[in-house]
SETI-460679 format. One record per atom (N, C-alpha, C): residue in one letter; x, y, z. Coordinates in steps of 0.001 Angstrom, whole numbers, padded with zeros to 6 digits, always signed. Example, Ala and Ser with C-alpha at 12.3 -4.5 7.8 and 13.67 -1.06 7.14 Angstrom:
BEGIN
A+013190-005690+007800;A+012300-004500+007800;A+013200-003300+007800;S+012850-002250+007080;S+013670-001060+007140;S+012900+000030+007870;
***
This chain:
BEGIN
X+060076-005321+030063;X+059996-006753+029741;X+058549-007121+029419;X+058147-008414+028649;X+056905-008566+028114;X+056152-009316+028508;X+054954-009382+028912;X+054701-010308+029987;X+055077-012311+029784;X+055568-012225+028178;X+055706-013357+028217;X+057497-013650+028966;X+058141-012793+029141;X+059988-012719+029773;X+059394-012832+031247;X+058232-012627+032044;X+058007-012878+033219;X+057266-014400+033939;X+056712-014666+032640;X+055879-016009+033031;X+056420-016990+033728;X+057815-017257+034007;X+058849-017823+034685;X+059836-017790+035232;X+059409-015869+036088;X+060236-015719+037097;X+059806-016344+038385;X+060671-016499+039174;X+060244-017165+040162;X+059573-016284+041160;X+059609-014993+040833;X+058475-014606+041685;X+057143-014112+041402;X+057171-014227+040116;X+055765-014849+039260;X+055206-016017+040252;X+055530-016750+040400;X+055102-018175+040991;X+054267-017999+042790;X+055280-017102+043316;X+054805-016661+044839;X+054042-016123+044984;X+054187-014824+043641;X+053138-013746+043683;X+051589-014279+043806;X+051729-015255+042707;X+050542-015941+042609;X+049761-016900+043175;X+050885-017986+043587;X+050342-019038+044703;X+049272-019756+044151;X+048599-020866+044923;X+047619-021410+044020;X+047984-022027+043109;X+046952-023042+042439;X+047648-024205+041593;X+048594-023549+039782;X+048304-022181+039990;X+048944-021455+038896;X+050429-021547+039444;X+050539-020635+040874;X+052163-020655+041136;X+052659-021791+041116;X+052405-022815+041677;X+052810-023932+042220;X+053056-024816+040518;X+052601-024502+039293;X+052728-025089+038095;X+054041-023986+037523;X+053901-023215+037567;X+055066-022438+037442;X+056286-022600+038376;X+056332-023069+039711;X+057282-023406+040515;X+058067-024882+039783;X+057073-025803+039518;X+057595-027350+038982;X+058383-026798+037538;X+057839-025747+036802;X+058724-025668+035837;X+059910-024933+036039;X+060415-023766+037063;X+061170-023149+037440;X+062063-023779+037946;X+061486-024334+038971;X+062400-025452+039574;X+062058-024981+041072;X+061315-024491+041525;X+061454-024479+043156;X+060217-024373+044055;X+059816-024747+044938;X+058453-024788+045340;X+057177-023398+045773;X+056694-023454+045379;X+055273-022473+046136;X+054172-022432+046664;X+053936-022215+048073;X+052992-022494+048689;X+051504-022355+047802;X+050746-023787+047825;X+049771-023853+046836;X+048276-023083+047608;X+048352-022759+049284;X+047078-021979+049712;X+047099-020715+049717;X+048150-019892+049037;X+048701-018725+049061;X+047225-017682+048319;X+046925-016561+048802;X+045825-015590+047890;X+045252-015652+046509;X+044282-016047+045921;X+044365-015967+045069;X+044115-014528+043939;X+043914-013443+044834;X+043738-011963+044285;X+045645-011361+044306;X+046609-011495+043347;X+047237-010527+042992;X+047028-009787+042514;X+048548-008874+042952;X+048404-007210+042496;X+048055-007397+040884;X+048472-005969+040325;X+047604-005833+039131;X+049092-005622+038034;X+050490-005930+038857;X+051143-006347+038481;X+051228-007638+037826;X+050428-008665+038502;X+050984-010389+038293;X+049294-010575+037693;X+048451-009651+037343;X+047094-010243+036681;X+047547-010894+035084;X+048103-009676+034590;X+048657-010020+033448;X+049335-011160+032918;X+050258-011763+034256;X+050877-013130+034045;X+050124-013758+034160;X+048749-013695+034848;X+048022-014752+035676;X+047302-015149+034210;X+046824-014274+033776;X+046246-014296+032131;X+046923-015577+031095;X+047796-014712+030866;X+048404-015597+030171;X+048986-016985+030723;X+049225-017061+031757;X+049357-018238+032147;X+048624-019744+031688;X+046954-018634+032321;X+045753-019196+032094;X+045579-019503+030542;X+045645-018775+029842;X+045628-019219+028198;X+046322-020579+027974;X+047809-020388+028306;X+048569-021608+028472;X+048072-022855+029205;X+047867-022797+030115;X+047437-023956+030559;X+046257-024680+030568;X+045359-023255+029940;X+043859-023890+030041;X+044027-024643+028531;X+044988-023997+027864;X+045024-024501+026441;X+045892-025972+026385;X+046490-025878+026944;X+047254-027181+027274;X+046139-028479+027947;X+045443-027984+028774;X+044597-028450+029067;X+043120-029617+027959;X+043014-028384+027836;X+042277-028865+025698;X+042874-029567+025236;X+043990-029354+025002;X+044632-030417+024292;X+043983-031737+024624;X+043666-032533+025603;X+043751-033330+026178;X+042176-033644+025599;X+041610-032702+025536;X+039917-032947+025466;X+039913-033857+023496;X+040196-033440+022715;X+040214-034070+022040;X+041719-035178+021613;X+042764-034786+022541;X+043472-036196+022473;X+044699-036047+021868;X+044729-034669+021211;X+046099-034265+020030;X+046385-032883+019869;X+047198-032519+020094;X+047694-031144+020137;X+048379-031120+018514;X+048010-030454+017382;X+047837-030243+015988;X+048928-029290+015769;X+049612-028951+014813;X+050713-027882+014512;X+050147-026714+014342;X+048368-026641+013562;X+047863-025428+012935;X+047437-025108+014163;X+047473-025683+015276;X+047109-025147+016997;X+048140-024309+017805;X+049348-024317+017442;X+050658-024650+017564;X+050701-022764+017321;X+051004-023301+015780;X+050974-021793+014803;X+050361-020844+015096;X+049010-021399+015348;X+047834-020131+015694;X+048085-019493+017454;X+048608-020585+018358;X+048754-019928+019256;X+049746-018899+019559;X+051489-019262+019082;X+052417-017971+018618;X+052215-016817+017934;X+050991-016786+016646;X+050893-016119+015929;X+050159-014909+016143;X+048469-015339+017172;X+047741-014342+017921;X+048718-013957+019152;X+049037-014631+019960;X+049608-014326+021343;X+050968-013937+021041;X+051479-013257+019992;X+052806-012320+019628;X+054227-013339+020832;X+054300-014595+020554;X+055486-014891+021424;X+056748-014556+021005;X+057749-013856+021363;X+058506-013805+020414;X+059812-014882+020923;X+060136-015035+019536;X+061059-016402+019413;X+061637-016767+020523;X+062374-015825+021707;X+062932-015956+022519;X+062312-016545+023547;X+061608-016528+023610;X+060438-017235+024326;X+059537-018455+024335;X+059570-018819+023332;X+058965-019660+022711;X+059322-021282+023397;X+060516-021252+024135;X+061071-022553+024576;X+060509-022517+026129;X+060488-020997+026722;X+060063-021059+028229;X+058235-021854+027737;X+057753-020943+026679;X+055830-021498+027005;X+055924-022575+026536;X+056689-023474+025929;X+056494-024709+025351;X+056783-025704+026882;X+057787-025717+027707;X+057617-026031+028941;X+056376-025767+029816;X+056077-024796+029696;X+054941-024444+030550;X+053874-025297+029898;X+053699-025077+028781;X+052847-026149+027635;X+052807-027937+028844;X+053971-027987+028178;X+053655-029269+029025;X+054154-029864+029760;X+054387-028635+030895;X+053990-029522+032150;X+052337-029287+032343;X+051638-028443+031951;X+050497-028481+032193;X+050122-029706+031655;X+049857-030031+030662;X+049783-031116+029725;X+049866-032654+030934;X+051052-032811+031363;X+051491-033735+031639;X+051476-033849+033501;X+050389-032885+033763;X+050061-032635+035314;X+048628-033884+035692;X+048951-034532+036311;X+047487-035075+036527;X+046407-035173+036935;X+046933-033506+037624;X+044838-032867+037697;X+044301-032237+036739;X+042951-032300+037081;X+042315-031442+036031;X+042065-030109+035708;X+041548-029643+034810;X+041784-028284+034753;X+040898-027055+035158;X+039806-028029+036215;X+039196-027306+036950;X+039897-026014+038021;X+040598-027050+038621;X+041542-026306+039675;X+042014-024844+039060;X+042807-024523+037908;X+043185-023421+037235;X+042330-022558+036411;X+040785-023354+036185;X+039980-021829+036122;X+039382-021212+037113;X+038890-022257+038311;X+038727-021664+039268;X+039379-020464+040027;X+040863-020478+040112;X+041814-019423+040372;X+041682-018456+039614;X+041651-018860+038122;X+041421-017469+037543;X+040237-016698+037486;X+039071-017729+037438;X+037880-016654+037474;X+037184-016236+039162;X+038310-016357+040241;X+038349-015447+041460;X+039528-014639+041180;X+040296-014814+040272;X+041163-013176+040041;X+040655-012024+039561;X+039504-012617+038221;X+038842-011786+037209;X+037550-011765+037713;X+037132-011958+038902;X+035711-012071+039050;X+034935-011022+038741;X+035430-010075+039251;X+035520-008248+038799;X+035406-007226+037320;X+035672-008292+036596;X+035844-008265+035253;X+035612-009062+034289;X+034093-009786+034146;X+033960-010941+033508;X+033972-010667+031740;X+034660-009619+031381;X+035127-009338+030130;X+036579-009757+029546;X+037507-009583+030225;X+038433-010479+030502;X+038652-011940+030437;X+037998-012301+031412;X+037265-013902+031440;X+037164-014272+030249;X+036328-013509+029648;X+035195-013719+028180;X+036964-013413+027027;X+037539-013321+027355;X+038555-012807+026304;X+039143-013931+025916;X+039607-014321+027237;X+040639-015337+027646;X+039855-016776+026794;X+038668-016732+027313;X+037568-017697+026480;X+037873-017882+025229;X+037557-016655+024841;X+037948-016216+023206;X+039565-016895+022648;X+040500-016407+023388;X+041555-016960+023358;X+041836-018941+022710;X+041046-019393+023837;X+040981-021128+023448;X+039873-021198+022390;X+039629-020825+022243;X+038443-020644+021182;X+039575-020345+020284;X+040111-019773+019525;X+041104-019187+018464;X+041782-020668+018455;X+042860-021027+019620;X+043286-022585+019239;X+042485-023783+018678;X+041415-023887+019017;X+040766-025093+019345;X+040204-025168+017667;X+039906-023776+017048;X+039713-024115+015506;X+040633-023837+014763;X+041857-023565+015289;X+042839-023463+014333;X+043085-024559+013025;X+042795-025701+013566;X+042690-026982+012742;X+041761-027103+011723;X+040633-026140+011661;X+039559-026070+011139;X+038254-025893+011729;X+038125-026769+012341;X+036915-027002+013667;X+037003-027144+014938;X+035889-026972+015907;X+036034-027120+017180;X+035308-028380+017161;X+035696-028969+018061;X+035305-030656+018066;X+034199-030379+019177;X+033292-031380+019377;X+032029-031464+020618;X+033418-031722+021690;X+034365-032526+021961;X+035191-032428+023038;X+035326-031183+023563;X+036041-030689+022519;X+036652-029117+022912;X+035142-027968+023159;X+034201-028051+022692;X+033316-027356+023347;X+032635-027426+024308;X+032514-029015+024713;X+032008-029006+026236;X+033115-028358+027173;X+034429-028604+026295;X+035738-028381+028055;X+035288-026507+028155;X+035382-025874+026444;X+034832-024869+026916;X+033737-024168+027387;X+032392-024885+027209;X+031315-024251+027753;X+031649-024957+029539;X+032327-025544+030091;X+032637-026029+031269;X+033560-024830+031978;X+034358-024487+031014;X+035265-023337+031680;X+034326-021568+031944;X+033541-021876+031122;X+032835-020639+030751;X+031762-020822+032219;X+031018-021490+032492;X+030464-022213+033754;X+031027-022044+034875;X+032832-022107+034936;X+033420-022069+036214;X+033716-020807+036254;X+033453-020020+035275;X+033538-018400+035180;X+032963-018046+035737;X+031314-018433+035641;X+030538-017725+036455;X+029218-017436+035018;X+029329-017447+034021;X+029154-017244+032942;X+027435-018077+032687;X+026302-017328+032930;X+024889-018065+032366;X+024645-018843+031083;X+023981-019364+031384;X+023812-020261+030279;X+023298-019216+028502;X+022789-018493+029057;X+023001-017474+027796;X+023715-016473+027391;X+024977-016139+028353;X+026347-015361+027918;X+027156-016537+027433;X+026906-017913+027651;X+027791-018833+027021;X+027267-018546+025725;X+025984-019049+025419;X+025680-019082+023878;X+025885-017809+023240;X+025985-016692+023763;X+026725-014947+022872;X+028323-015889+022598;X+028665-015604+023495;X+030128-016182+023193;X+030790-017226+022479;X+029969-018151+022418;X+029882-019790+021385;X+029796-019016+020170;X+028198-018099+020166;X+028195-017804+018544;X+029002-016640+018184;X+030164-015608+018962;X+031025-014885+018610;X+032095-015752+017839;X+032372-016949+018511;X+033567-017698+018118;X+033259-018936+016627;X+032099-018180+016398;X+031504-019194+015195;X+031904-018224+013855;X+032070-017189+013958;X+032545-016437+012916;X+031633-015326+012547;X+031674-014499+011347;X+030162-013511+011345;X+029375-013980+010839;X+030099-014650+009658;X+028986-014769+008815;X+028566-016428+008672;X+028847-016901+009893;X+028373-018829+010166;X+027020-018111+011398;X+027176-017103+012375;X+026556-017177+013413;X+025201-016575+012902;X+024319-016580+013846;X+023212-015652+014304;X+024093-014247+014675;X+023684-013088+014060;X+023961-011958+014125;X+023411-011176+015420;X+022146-011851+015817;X+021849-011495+017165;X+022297-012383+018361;X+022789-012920+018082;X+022517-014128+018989;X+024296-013460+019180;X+025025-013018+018468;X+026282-012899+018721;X+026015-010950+019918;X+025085-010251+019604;X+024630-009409+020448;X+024534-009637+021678;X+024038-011301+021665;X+023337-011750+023032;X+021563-010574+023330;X+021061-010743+021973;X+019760-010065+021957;X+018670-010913+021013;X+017304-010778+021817;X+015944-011923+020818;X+015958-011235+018923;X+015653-011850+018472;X+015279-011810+016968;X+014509-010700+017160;X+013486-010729+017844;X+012349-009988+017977;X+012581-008598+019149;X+013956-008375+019286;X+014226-006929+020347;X+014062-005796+019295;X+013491-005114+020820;X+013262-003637+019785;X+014918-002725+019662;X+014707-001668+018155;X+015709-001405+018326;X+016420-000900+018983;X+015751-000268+019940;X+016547+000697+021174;X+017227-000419+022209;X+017200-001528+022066;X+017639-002651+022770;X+018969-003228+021853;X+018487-003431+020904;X+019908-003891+019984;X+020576-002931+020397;X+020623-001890+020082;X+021504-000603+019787;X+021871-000214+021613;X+021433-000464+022310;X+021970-000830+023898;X+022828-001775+024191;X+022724-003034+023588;X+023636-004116+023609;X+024781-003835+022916;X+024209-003452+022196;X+025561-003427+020896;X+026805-002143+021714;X+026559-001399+021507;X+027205-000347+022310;X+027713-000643+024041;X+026919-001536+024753;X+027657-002276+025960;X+028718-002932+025485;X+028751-004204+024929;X+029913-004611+024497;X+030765-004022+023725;X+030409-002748+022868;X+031779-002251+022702;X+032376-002050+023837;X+031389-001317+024950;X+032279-000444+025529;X+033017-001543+026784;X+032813-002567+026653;X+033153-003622+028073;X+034366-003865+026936;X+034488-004250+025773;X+035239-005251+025063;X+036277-004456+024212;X+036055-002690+024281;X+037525-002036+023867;X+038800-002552+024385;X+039636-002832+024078;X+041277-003016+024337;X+041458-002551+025361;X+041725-000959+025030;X+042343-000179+026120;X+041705-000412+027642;X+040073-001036+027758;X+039826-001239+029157;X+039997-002295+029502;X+040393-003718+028261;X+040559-004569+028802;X+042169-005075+029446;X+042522-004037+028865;X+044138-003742+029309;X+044289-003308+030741;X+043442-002259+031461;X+043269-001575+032122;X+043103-002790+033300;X+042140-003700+032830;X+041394-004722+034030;X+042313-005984+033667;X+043269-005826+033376;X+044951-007165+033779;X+044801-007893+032152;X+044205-007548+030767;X+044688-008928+029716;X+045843-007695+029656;X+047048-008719+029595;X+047940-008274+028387;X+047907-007643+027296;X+049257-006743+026987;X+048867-005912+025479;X+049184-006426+024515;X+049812-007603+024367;X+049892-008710+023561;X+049218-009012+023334;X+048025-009506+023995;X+047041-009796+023492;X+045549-008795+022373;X+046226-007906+022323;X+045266-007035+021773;X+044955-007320+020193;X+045690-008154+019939;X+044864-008310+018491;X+043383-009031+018340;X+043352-009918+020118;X+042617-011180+019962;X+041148-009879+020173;X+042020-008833+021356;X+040464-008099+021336;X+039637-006920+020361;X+040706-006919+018892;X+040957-006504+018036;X+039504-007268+017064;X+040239-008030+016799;X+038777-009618+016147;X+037731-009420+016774;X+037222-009733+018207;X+036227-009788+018762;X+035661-008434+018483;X+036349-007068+018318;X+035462-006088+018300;X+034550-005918+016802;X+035665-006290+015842;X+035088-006347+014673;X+034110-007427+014327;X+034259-008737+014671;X+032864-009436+015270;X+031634-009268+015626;X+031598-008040+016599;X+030665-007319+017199;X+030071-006136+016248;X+031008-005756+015661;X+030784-004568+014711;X+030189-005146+013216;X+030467-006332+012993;X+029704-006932+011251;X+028334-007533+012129;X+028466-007967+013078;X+026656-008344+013760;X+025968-007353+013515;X+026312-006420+013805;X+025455-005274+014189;X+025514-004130+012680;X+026372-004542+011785;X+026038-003905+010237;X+024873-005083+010047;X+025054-006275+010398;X+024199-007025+009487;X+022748-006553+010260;X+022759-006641+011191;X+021253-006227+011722;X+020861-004852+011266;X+021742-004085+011326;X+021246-002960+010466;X+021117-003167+009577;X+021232-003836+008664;X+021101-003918+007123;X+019288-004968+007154;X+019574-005682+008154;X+018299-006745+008069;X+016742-005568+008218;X+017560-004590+009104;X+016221-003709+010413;X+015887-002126+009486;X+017046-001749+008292;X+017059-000566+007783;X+017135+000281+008697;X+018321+000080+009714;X+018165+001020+011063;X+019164+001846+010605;X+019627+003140+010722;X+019952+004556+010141;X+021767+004017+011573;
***
């Protein structure tokens, strides 16, 4: 089954506990203790993930005021829902939506699930980032909610700005700045960075540390992201 046929079993909801289970219980229909662990097995990370996409994205919505169709599209289209499914996350959609706390509470849970793995984190980031310009642009709303989520990650004020300018595109960003390296680094430093984030931001390990394999196209983009930064700096540096 796919992790999206589990997102609303009901023992999805226990497993997890915390204001994740307990949002999954209101849509299921039955209650879950909300002080319950927030470290599940490595079974329920995967739900916990996607959950989090969902609701943090549902969440956004709210930041600029309108949930858009090309938001809609883009979120089925990266996150592979398949049709059958599509009616359980649209519930989940909104009851998050239509919950009246904020959406502090649900990154907090997640970034003490992923604390261990702030590549993941950074994915999931990536993730609302993909909705939020589906429309075209990211609005100043939608980037404070995300440099706020990126913050409750755990995330410095200069792994936010790598990540802001990953989600700016290749050829809109700073090519270093998407490295998370100075204009002025030597090359044995680019070429250190560059090669860390491959190796944190391959698929297969981010699979390994709870995203979904559904999700692998999103970490598909980001690698090639990483990979035109780093042609362009070679091309800027004549580095071999």
């Amino acid at each position: 089954m796919s992790v999206w046929g589990k997102i609303l079993g009901g023992a999805a909801g226990f497993a997890l506990g915390g204001p994740l289970g307990a949002l999954i219980g209101a849509v299921a229909g039955h209650a879950v203790d909300k002080i319950r662990a927030d470290e599940p097995s490595d079974a329920t990370k995967g739900i916990a993930f996607t959950i989090g996409v969902i609701v943090l994205g549902a969440k956004m919505a709210k930041a600029d005021g309108k949930v858009t169709q090309d938001e809609v599209a883009a979120f089925k289209e990266v996150f592979q829902v398949p049709p059958e499914e599509i009616k359980n996350v649209g519930r989940l959609f909104n009851q998050a939506r239509k919950d009246a706390s904020g959406f502090e509470p649900y990154a907090q849970q997640i970034g003490r699930m992923f604390r261990d793995h702030p590549a993941v984190l950074e994915e999931l980031i990536d993730g609302l980032f993909h909705i939020a310009r589906a429309d075209g642009r990211v609005t100043d709303e939608e980037l404070s909610y995300l440099e706020r989520i990126a913050e409750i990650f755990g995330f410095k004020a200069a792994e936010w700005d790598r990540i802001r300018a990953g989600n700016m595109g290749p050829d809109a960003a700073d090519p270093f700045e998407i490295l998370g390296v100075a204009r002025d680094a030597e090359d044995t430093a680019i070429k250190t960075a560059y090669r860390k984030l491959v190796r944190e931001n391959h698929p297969d390990r981010l699979i390994a540390q709870g995203m979904p394999a559904e999700f692998v196209q999103l970490a598909n983009d980001k690698l090639a992201t990483i990979n035109t930064a780093y042609d362009r700096i070679r091309e800027l540096r004549g580095l071999s």
